[in-house]
DRENFINU-418222 format. One record per atom (N, C-alpha, C, O): atom name; x, y, z. Coordinates in nm, 2 decimals. Last residue first. Layout:
SITE kollo      x      y      z
SITE    CA      X      Y      Z
...
This chain:
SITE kollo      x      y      z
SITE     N   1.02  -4.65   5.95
SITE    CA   1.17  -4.76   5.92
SITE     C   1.17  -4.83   5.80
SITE     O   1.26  -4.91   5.77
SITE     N   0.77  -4.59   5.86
SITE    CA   0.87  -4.50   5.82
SITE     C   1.00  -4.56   5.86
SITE     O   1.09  -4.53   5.79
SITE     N   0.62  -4.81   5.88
SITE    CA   0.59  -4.76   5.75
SITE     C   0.69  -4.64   5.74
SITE     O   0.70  -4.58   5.63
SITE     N   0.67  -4.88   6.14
SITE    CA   0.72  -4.96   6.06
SITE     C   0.71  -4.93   5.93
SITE     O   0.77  -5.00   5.84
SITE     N   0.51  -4.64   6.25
SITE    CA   0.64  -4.70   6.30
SITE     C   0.72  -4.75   6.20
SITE     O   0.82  -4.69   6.17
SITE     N   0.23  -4.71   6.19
SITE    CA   0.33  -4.56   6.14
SITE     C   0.46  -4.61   6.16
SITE     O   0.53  -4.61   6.06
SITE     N   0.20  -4.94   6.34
SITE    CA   0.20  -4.96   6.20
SITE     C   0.26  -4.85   6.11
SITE     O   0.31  -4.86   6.00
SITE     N   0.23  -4.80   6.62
SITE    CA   0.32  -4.93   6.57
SITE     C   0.34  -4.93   6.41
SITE     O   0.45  -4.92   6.35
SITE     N  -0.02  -4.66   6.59
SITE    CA   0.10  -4.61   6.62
SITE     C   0.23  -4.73   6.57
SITE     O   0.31  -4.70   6.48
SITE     N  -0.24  -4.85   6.58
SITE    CA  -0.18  -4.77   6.46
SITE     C  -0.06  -4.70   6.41
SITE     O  -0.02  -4.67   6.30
SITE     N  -0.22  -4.97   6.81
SITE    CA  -0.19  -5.06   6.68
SITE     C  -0.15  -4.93   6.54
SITE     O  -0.07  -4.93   6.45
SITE     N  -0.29  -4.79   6.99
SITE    CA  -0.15  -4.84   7.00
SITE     C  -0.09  -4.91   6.86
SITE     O   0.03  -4.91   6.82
SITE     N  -0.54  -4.70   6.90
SITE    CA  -0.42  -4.64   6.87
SITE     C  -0.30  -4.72   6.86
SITE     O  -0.22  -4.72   6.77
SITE     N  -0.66  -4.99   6.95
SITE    CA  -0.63  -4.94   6.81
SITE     C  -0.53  -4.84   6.77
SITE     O  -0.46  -4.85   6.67
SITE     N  -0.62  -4.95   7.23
SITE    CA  -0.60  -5.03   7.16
SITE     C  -0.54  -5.05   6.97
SITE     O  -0.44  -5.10   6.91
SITE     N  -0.81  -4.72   7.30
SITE    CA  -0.66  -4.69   7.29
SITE     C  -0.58  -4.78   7.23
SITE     O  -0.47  -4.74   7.17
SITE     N  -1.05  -4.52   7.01
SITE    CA  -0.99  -4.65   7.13
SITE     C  -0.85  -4.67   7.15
SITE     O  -0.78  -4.66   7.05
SITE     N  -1.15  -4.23   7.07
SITE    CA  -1.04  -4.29   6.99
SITE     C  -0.98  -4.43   7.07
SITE     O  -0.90  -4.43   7.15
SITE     N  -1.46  -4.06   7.01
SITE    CA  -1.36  -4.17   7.09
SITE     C  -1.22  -4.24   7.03
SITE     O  -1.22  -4.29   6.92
SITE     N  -1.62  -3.79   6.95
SITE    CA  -1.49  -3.87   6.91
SITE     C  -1.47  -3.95   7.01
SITE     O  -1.45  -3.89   7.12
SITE     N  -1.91  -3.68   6.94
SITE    CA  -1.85  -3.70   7.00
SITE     C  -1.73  -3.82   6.93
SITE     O  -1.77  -3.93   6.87
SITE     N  -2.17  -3.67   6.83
SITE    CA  -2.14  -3.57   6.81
SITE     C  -1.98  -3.62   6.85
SITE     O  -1.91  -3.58   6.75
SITE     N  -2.26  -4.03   6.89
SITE    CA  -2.32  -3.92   6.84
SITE     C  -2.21  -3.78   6.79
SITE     O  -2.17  -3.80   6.67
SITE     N  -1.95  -4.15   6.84
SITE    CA  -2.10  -4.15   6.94
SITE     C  -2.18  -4.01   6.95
SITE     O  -2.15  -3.91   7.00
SITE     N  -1.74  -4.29   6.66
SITE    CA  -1.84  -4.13   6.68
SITE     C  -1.96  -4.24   6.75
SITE     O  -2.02  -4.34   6.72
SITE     N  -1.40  -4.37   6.72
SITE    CA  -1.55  -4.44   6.65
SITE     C  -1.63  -4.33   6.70
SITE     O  -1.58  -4.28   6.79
SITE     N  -1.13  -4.45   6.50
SITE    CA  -1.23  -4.32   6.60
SITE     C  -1.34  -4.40   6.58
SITE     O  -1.37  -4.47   6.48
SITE     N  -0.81  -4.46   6.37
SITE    CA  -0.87  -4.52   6.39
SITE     C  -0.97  -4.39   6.52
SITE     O  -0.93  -4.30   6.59
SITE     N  -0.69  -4.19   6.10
SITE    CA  -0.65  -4.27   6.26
SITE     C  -0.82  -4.33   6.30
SITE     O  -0.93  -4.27   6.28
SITE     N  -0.80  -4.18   5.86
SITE    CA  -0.67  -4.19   5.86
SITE     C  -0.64  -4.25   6.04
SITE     O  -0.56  -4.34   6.07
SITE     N  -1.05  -4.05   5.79
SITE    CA  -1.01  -4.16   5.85
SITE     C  -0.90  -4.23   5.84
SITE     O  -0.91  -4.34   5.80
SITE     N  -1.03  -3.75   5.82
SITE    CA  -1.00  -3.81   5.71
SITE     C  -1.02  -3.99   5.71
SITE     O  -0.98  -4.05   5.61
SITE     N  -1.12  -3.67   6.04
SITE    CA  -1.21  -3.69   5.95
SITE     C  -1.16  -3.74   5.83
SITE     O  -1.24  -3.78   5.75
SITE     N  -0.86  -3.79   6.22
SITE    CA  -0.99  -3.87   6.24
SITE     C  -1.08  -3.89   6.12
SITE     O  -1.12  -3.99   6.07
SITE     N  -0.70  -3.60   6.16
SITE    CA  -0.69  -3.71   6.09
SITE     C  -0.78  -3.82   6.09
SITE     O  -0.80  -3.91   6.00
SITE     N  -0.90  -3.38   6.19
SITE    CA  -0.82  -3.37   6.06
SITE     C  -0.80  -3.52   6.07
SITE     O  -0.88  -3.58   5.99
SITE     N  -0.88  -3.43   6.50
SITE    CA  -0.99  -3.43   6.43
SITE     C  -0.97  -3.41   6.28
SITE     O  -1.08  -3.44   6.23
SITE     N  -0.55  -3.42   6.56
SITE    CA  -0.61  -3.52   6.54
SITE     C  -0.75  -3.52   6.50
SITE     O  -0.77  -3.63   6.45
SITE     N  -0.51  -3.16   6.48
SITE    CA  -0.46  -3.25   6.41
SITE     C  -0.52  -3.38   6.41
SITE     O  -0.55  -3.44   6.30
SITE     N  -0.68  -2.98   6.67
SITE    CA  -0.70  -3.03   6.55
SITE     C  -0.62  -3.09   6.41
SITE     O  -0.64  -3.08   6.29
SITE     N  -0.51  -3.09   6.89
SITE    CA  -0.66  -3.17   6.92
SITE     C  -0.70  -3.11   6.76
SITE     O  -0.77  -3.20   6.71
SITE     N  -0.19  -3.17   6.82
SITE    CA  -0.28  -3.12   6.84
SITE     C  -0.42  -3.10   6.84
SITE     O  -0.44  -3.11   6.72
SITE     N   0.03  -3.46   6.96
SITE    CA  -0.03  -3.40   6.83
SITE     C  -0.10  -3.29   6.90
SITE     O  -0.09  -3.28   7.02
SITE     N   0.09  -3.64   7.12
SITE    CA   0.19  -3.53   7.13
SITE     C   0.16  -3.46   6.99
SITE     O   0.24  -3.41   6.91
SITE     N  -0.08  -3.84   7.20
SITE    CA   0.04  -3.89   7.06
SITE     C   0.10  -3.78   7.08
SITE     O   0.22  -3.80   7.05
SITE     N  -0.17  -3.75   7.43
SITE    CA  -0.12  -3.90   7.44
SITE     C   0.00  -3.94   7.30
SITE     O   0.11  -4.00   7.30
SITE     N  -0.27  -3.52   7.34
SITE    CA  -0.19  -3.49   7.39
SITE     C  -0.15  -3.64   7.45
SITE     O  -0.08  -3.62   7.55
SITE     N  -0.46  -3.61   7.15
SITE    CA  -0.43  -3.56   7.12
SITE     C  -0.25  -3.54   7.24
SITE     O  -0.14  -3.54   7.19
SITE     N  -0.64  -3.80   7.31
SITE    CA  -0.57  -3.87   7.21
SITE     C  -0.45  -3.78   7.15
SITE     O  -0.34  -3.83   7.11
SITE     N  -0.76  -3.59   7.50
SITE    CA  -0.69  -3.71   7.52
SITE     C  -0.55  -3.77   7.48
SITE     O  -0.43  -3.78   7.53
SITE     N  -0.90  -3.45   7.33
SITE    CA  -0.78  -3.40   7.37
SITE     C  -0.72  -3.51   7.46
SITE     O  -0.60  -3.49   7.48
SITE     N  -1.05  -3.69   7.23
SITE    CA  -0.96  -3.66   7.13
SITE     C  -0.86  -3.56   7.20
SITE     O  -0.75  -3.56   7.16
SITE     N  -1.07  -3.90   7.45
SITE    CA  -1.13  -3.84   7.43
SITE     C  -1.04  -3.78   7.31
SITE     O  -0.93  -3.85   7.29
SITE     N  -1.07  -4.32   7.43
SITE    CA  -0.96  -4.16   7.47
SITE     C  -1.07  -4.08   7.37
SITE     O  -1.14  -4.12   7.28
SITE     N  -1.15  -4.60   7.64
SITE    CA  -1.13  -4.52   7.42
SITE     C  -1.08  -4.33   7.52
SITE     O  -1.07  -4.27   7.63
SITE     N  -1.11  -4.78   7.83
SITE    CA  -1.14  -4.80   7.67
SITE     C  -1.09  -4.71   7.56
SITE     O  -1.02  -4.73   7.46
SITE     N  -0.96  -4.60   8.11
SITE    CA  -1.07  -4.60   7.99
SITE     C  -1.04  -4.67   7.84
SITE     O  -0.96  -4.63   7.76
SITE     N  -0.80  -4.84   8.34
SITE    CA  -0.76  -4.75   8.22
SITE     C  -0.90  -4.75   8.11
SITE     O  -0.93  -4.84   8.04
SITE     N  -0.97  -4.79   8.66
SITE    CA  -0.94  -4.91   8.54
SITE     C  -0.87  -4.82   8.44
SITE     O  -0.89  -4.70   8.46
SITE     N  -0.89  -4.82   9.05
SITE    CA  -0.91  -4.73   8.89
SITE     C  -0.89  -4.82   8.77
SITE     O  -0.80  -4.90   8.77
SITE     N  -1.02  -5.02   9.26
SITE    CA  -0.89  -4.98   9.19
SITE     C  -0.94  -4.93   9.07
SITE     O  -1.02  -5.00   8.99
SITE     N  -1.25  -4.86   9.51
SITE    CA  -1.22  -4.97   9.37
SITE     C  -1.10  -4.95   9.25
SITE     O  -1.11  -4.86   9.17
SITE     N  -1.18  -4.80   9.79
SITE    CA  -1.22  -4.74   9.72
SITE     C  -1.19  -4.85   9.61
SITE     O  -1.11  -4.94   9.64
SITE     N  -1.35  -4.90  10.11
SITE    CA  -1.28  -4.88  10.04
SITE     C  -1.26  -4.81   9.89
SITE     O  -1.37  -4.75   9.87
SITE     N  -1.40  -4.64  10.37
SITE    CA  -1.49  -4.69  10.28
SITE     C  -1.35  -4.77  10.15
SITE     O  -1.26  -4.70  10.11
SITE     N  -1.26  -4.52  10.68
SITE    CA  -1.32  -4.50  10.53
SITE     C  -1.35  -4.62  10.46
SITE     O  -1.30  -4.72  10.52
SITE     N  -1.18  -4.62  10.92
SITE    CA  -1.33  -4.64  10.92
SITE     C  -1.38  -4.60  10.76
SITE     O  -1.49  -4.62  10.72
SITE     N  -0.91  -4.76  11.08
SITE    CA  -0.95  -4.72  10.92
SITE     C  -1.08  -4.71  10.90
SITE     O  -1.12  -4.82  10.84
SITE     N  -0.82  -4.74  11.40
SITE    CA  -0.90  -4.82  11.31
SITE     C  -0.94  -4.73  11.19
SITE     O  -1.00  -4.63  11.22
């Protein structure tokens, strides 16, 4: 009999940390704060701190896509 606890299926986080974001696009963590401060890739700042939502990446990534085909 299985007496552990169950555990709650893992969710995918909202927004990506920048070495996250960074090694998700295959960039460098200061490539991606460079393109952040430029606002060139989508981030939202929580206080000190970069989030890069992944949603928006995906959309931005697509939109590079189609701007170099």
């Amino acid at each position: 009999m299985d007496t552990s606890t169950p555990t709650a299926p893992r969710t995918e986080a909202l927004a990506l940390t920048l070495r996250e974001a960074a090694a998700a696009l295959g960039l460098s963590p200061r490539t991606i704060w460079s393109l952040a401060n430029r606002r060139a890739l989508p981030v939202v700042r929580v206080g000190r701190r970069l989030l890069f939502p992944r949603d928006a990446l995906l959309r931005w990534l697509e939109r590079q896509a189609e701007v170099r085909s």
